[in-house]
C-alpha positions as CSV (number, residue, x, y, z in Angstrom):
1,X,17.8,-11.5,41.3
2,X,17.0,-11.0,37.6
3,X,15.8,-7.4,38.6
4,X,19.2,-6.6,40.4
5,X,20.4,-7.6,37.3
6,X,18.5,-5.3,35.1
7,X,18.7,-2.3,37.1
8,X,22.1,-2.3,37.3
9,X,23.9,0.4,35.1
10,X,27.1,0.2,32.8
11,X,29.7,2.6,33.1
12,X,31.3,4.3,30.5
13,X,34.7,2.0,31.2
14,X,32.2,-1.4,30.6
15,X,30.9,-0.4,27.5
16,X,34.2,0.6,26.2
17,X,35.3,-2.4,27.2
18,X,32.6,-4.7,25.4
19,X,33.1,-2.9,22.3
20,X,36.3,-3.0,22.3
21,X,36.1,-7.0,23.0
22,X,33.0,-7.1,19.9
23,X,34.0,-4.9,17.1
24,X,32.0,-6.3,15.3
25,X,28.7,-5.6,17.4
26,X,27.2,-2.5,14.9
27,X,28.1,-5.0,11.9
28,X,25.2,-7.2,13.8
29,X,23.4,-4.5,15.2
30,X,23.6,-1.4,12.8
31,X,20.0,-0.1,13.4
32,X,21.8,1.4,16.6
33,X,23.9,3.4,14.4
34,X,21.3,6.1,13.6
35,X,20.6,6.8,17.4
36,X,24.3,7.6,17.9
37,X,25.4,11.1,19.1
38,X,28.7,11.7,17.4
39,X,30.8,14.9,18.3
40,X,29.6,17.5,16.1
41,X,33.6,17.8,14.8
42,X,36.0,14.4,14.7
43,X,38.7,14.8,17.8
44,X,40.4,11.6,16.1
45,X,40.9,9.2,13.2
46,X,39.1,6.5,14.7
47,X,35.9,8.9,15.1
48,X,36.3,10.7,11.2
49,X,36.6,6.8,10.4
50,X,33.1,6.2,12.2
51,X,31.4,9.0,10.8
52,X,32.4,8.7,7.0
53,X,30.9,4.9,7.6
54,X,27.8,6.7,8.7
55,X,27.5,8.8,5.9
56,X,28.6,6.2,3.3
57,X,25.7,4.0,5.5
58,X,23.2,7.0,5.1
59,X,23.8,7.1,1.4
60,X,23.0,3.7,0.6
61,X,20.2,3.3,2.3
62,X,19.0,6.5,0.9
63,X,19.8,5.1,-3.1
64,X,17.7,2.1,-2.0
65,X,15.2,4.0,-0.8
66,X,14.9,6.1,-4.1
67,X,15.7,2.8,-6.0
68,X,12.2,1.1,-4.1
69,X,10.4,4.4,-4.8
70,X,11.1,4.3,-8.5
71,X,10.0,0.4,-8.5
72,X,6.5,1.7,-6.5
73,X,6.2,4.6,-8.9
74,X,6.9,2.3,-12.4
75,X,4.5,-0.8,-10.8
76,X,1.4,1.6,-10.4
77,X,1.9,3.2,-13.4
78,X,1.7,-0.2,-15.0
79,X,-1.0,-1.3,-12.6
80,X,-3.3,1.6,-14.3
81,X,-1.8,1.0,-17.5
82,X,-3.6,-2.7,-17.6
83,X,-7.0,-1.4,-15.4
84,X,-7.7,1.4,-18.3
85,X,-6.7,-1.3,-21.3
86,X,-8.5,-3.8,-19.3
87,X,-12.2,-0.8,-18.9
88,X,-11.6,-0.2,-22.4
89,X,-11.6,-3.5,-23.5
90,X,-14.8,-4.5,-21.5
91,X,-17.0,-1.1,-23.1
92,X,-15.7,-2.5,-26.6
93,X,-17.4,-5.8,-25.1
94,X,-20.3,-4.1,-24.5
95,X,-21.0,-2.1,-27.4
96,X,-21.2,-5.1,-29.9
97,X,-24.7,-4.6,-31.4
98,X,-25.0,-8.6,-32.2
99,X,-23.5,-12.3,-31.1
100,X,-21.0,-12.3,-34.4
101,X,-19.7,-8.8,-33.3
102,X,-19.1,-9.6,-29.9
103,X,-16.8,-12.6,-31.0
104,X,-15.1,-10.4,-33.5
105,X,-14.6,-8.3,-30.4
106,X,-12.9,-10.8,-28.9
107,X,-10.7,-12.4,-30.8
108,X,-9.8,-9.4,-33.0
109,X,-10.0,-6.5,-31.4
110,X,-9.1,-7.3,-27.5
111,X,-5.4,-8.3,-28.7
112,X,-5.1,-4.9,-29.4
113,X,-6.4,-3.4,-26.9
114,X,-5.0,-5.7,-24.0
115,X,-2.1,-5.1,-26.3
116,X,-1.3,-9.1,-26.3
117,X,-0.6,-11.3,-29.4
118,X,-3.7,-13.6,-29.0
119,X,-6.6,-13.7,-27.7
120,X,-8.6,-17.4,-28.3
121,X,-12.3,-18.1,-26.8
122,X,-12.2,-21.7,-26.3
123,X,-15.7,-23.9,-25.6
124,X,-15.8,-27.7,-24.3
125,X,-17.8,-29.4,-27.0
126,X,-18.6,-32.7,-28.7
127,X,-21.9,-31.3,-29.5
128,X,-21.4,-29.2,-32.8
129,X,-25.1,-28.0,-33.1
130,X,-24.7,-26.4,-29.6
131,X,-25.9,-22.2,-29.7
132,X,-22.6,-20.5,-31.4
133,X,-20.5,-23.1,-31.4
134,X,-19.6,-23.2,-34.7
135,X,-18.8,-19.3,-35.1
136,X,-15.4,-18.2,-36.4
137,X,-13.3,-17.5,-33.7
138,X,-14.5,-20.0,-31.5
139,X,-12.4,-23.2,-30.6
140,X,-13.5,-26.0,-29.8
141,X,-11.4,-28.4,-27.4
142,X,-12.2,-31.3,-25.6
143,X,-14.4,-32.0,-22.8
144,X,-11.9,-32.0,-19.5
145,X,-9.6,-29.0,-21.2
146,X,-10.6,-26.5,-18.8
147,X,-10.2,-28.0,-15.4
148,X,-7.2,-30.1,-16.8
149,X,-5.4,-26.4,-17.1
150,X,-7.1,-24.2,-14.7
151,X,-7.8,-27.3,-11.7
152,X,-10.4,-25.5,-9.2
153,X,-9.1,-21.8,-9.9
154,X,-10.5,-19.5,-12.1
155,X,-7.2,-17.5,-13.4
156,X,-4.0,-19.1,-14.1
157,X,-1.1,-17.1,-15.3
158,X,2.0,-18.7,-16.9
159,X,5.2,-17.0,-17.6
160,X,8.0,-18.5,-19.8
161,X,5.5,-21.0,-21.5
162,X,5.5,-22.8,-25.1
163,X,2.0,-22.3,-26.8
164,X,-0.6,-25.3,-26.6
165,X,-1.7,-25.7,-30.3
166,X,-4.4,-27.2,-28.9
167,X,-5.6,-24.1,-27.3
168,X,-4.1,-21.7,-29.5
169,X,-4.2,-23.1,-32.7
170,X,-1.3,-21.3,-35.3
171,X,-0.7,-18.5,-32.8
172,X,0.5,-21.3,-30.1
173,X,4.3,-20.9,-31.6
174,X,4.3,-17.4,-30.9
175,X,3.1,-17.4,-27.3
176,X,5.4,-17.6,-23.9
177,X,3.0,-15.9,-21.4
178,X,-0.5,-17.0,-21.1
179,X,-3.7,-15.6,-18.9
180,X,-6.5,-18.3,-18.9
181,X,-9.9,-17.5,-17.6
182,X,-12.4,-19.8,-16.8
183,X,-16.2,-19.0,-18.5
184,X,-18.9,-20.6,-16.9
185,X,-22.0,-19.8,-18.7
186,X,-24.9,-21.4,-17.7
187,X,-25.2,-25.2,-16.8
188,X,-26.9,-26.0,-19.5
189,X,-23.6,-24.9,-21.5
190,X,-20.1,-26.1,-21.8
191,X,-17.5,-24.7,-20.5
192,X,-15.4,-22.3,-21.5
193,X,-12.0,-21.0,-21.7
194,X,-10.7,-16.8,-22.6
195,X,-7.1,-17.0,-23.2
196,X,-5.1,-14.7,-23.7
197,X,-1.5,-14.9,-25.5
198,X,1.9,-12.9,-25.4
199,X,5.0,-13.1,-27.1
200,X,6.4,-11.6,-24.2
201,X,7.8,-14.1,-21.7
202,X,7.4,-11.8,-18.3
203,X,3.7,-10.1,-19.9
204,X,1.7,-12.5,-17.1
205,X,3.5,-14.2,-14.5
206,X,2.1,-16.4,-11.5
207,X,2.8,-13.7,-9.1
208,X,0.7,-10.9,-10.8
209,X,-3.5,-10.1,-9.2
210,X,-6.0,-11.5,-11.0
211,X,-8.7,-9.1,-9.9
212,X,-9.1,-7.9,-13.6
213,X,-8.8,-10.8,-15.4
214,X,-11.3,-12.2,-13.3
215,X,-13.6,-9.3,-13.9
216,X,-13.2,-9.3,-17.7
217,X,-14.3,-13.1,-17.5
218,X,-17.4,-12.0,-15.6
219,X,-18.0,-9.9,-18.2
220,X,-18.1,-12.0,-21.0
221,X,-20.1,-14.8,-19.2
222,X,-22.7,-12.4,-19.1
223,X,-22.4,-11.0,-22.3
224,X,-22.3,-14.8,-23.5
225,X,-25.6,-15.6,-21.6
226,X,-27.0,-12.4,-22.8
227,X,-26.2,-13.4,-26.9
228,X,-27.1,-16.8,-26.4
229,X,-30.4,-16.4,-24.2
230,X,-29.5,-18.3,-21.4
């Protein structure tokens, strides 16, 4: 039964008919609209009607489809934008000759070139005699800081954020984006924190990859363990 039904054919008068009964059936189904054969020339007002619809349809789609090209095009150019600041930023890393210019590094001269307003290395300590603790440019927060931002993850972005003086220190009133990365050293070592600051509200947001800020934490645990002997 159901295959009579399906190999039966419509005439021309049926379809007429349904469509004239639906006129609203391409509103619901215009993906049809583009496997249409119009009459090369409009024999009516009803068909030059149809086919400036088609045309105003053609054009839209096409503006979105430039409009979604532009986003692709602006999006990768600010995806390699961030990988180059982020490779440069890592061989600064790795150029400093000794511990004290590798923290320098970091919380001088990777704001700039991260282009962000902060950068804060923060360590879990209660232990002040602890290998490098006490160099400038360190913080030191309490134990529980890291895992009471981050939880189990090792990147968390925030957009929209007020600085935590706690983390950031005088810099906190400035900041409204934050990238935190978790440093895990060595376990005879506390943990640690890189955080990075913006002023810019939208500069990270939850949404964004964290394949490089994950790889720039990498580096700097091993950089760390390579300072500190570990």
């Amino acid at each position: 039964m159901a295959s009579d039904v399906a190999d039966q054919k419509l005439s021309d008068a049926q379809v007429r008919a349904y469509l004239r009964a639906n006129p609203d059936f391409f509103q619901a189904n215009d993906d049809l609209l583009s496997a249409l054969n119009l009459p090369a020339r409009p024999t009516g007002e009803g068909i030059a009607d149809f086919q400036k619809f088609l045309v105003d349809r053609l054009r839209k789609e096409g503006e979105e489809l430039k409009a979604e090209q532009g986003d692709l095009i602006a999006n990768a150019r600010a995806n390699m934008n961030t990988q180059n600041r982020v490779h440069s930023a890592i061989l600064f890393l790795l150029d400093a000759r000794n511990f004290e210019q590798f923290i320098t590094t970091i919380t001088t001269d990777l704001a700039v070139l991260l282009d962000v307003d902060t950068v804060v290395l923060a360590v879990e300590s209660t232990d002040l005699t602890l290998p490098g603790v006490n160099q400038p440019g360190i913080r030191v927060v309490p134990n529980g800081t890291v895992d009471l931002w981050l939880g189990a993850k090792t990147v968390r972005l925030d957009s929209g954020v007020s600085g935590d003086p706690t983390l950031l220190g005088p810099a906190s009133d400035l900041v409204q984006s934050q990238a935190m990365i978790r440093l895990d050293v060595d376990p005879r070592m506390p943990v640690g924190m890189l955080i990075l600051g913006s002023r810019t509200p939208e500069m990270f947001d939850p949404g964004q990859g964290t394949e490089l800020a994950q790889f720039l934490g990498r580096v700097v645990e091993r950089q760390l363990r390579h300072w500190l002997q570990v």
